[in-house]
C-alpha positions in Angstrom: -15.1 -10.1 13.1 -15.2 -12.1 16.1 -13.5 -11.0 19.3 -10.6 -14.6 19.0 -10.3 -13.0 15.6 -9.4 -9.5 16.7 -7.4 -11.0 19.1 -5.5 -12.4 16.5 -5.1 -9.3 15.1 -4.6 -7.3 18.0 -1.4 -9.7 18.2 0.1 -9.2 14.9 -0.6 -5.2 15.5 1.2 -6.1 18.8 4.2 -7.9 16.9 5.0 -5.2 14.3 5.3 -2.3 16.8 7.8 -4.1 18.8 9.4 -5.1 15.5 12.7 -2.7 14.8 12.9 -3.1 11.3 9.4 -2.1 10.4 9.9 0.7 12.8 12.6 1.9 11.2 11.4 1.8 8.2 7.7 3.8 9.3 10.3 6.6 11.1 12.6 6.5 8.4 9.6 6.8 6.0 8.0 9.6 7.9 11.5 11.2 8.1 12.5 11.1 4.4 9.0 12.9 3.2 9.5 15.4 5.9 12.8 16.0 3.9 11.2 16.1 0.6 8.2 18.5 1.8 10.9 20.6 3.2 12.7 21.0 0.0 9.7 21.7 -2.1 10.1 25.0 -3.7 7.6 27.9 -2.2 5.5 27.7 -5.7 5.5 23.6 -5.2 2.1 23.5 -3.2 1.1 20.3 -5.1 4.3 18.8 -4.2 4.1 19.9 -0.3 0.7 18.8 -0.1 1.2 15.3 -1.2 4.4 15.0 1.1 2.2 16.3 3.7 -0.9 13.9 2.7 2.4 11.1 2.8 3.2 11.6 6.4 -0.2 11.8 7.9 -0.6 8.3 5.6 2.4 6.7 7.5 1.2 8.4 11.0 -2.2 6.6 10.7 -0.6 3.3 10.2 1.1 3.3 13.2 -2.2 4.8 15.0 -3.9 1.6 12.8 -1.9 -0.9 14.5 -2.7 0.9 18.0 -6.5 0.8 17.6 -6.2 -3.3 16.8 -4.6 -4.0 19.9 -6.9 -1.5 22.2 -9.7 -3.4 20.6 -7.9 -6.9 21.1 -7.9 -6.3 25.0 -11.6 -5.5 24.7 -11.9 -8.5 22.6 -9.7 -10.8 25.1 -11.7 -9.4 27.9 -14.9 -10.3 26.1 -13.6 -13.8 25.8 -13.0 -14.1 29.4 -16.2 -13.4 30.5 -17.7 -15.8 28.3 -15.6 -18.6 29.3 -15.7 -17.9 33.0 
């Protein structure tokens, strides 16, 4: 990928995060399987486990997003210093 690339990308990273609907809907997400994982019956381990698996699905998204826009400054501060 070429640093204007993730640039690009570190933008649309950049745009979701600030975005409130796609917020709520990754804290309402995260919220809703904590629920379901706390309901699970003690002999459920299956069913905790995937609820659990769920979350740290929907945690790592939002971490996703944050690694493209760490490496977009990088990238933008790559592009500088070639254009200087």
């Amino acid at each position: 990928m070429t640093p204007e690339d993730e640039a690009r990308l570190a933008e649309t990273a950049a745009l979701l995060l600030r975005d409130n609907i796609f917020n709520e809907i990754i804290q309402g997400s995260e919220v809703e399987y904590l629920d379901k994982l706390l309901e699970c019956k003690p002999a459920d381990d299956l069913g905790r486990f995937r609820y659990a698996e769920a979350i740290k699905v929907v945690r790592k998204v939002r971490r996703q997003l944050e690694t493209y826009i760490e490496s977009g400054k990088l990238a933008r501060q790559q592009i500088a210093a070639v254009n200087r």
